[in-house]
C-alpha positions, 0 to 999 in steps of 0.5 A, spaced: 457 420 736 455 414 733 455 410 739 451 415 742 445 414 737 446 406 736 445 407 745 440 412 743 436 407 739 436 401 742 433 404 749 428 406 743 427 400 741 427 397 748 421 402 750 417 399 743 419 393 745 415 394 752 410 398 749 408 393 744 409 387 750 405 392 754 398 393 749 398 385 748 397 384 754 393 390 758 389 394 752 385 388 750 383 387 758 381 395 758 377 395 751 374 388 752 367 389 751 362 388 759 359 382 759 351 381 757 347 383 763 342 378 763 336 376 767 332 369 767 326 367 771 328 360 773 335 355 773 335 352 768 334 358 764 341 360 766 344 354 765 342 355 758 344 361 757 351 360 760 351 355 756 351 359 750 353 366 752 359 363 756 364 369 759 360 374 754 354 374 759 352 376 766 347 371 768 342 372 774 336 367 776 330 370 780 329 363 784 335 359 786 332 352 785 328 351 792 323 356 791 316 354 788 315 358 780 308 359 780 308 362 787 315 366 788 314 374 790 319 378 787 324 382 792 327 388 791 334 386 789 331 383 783 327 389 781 334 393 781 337 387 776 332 387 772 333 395 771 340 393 769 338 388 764 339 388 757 335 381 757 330 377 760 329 371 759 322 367 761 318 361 761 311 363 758 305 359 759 303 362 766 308 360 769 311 366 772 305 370 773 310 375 777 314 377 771 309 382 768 308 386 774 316 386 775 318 388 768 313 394 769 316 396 775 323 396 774 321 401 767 326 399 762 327 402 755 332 397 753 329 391 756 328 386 751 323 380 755 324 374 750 318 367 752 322 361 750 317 356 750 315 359 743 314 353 738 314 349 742 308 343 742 304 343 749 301 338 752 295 339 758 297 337 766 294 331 766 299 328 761 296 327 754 297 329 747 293 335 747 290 335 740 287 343 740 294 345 743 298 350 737 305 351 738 307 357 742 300 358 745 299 362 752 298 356 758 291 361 760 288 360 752 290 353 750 291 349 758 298 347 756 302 346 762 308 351 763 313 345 764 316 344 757 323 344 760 323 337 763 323 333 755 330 335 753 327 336 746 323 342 748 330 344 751 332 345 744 327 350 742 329 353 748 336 354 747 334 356 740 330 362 742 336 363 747 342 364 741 338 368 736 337 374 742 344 374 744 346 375 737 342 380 737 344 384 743 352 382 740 352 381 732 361 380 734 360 374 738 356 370 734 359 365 732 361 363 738 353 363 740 352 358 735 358 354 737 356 353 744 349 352 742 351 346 738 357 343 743 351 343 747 345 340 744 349 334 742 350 334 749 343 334 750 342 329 745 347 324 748 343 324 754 337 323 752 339 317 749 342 314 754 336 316 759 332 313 753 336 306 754 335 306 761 327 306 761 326 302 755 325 296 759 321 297 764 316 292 767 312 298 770 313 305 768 306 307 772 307 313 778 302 317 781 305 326 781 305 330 787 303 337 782 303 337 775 310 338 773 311 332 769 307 330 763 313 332 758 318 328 762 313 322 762 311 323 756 320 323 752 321 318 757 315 313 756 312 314 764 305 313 765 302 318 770 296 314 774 294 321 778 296 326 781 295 329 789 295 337 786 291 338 780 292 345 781 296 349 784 296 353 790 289 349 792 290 343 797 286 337 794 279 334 798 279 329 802 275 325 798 280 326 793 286 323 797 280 317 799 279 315 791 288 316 791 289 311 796 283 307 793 287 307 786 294 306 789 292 299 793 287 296 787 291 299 781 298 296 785 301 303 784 307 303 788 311 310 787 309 316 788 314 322 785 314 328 790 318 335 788 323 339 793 320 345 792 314 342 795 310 340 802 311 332 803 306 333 808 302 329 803 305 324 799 308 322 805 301 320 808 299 317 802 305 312 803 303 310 809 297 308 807 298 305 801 305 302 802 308 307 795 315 309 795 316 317 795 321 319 790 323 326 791 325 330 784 326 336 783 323 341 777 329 345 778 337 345 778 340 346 784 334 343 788 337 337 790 345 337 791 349 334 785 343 337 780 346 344 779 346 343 771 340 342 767 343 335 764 345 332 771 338 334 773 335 331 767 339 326 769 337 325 777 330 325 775 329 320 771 334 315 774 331 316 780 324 313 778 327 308 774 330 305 781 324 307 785 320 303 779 326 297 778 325 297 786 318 295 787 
C-alpha cells in the first residue's frame, strides 16, 4: 500500500510539476496584452512611436516614404486602419490636410488624434526665425512651416507627446515608455552632435531648395537657403521666377541645389543645366531613399549629403 501511495504521489507531483512547467510557458502568451494599434500620418512618426512603444504597439503609417504629405488621397485601407485604431498620430500645422476628413469618416469613439508639433517653435518657409510664431500655433494662423521634424531638437518634443499618450493608453508599461523614450533621445543627441561637428567648417554653406522642407534643418545645422524653385505647394513657379533663379545662382556662384525624392526633378534639373549647380537629392522622409529606413539614418543622410555636395563645389 505504501508503494502504491509513494507511486501514487509522484505521478502527482510529476503532473504539478508539468502543470507549473507548462503555465510558465504558454499562459503568459494567451493572457499577454495585444499590442496598441496604432496609426501615424508619415514615417518618421512611426519610427518614434516604435521607438518608444517597442513590441506593446502596432504601427501603421498612411504614406510609405515616397509619396508627397501635402497631396497624398487616403485609400480605403486606410480608413478601415483607422477604425481600428486606439491612436493617431499627426503632424499639425497644415501639413495633413486629408486627415480631418479621414478621422471623420472612419467615426471612431475611441480615437484619440494626438498633434505632435505642439510646443514647438516654428519657423516661416522662407527660413528665418519667426518673431510672431508661438509655439503650437496652427501652420494656417502663424505661417510656420509643418516641417519641424527635420531638426532632431523638435524630434524631442515630438517624442514627448509620443510617450505621454501611450502611457495613457497603457499605465502598466509605462516605465518601459519612458526608458525607451530616454535610450533614444540620447541616440538622438549623439547624432546631432556628430552631424554638428561635420558642418562646423564649411566654406559655403549656401543651397537653393526645390520646396520648403528645409528651414529647420538649415537653421540646426547652419545652412543658409538662397532661394527656393516652389515657394508653395501644388503651384508650379513662373517663368520669371525660374529666370531670376538662374539669375541669382550665376551672379551669387551658388552651386548646390537640394532637391527631394518625393518630387518632379524636372526642374531643378533644368536649373542645373543652366547654371552648372549640382542637384543633390534628400528625402524629407525614412525610407524615401534606400539606407534611410529610420529617422536618424535619414538625419543623417540628408546632412552628409549637402556637406559633400558643398565640400565638392
Amino acid at each position: 500500500m505504501f508503494r502504491l501511495t509513494y507511486k501514487c504521489m509522484r505521478g502527482i507531483g510529476f503532473a504539478l510539476l508539468t502543470l507549473v512547467i507548462w503555465s510558465a510557458f504558454f499562459i503568459p502568451i494567451v493572457n499577454a496584452r495585444d499590442p496598441i494599434p496604432i496609426v501615424v500620418t508619415i514615417p518618421v512618426l512611426r519610427d518614434l512611436t516604435e521607438q518608444v512603444g517597442g513590441p506593446f504597439v502596432q504601427v501603421k503609417s498612411l504614406l510609405s516614404g515616397y509619396e508627397n504629405e501635402h497631396t497624398y488621397s487616403p485609400k480605403p485601407s486606410d480608413l478601415v486602419a483607422v477604425r481600428k485604431a486606439h491612436l493617431l498620430f499627426e503632424v499639425g500645422l497644415g501639413l495633413e490636410v486629408w486627415v480631418t476628413s479621414l478621422v471623420k469618416n472612419a467615426g471612431s469613439t475611441r480615437l484619440r488624434v494626438i498633434t505632435t508639433s505642439q510646443g514647438v517653435e516654428l519657423l516661416p518657409d522662407d527660413g528665418e526665425a519667426h518673431e510672431e510664431s508661438h509655439p503650437g500655433t496652427h501652420g494656417a494662423e502663424s505661417g510656420g512651416n509643418p516641417h519641424i521634424w527635420l531638426d532632431p531638437v523638435n524630434v524631442s518634443i515630438m517624442l514627448h507627446h509620443i510617450t505621454r499618450a501611450l502611457i495613457d493608453v497603457d499605465p502598466v508599461h509605462a516605465a518601459d515608455f519612458q526608458a525607451n523614450q530616454d535610450a533614444y533621445l540620447q541616440r538622438l543627441a549623439h547624432v546631432q552632435q556628430e552631424l554638428m561637428k561635420r558642418t562646423e567648417r564649411l566654406p559655403d554653406r549656401r543651397f537653393i531648395a526645390h520646396h520648403p522642407a528645409w528651414p529647420y534643418l538649415a537653421k540646426r545645422f547652419s545652412f543658409q537657403i538662397v532661394d527656393t524653385i516652389h515657394t508653395q505647394s501644388g503651384t508650379e513657379p513662373s517663368a520669371l521666377h525660374l529666370q531670376q533663379l538662374i539669375t541669382k545662382i550665376n551672379s551669387h556662384h551658388i552651386r548646390v541645389i537640394a532637391s527631394e525624392v518625393q518630387l518632379s526633378q524636372r526642374l531643378p534639373e533644368l536649373l542645373s543645366r543652366d547654371t552648372k549647380a549640382r542637384v543633390v537629392v534628400l528625402t524629407t522622409m525614412p525610407g524615401g531613399i534606400p539606407g534611410t529606413d529610420s529617422y536618424l539614418d535619414m538625419l543623417r543622410y540628408n546632412v552628409l549629403q549637402l556637406v559633400g555636395a558643398l565640400e565638392s563645389t
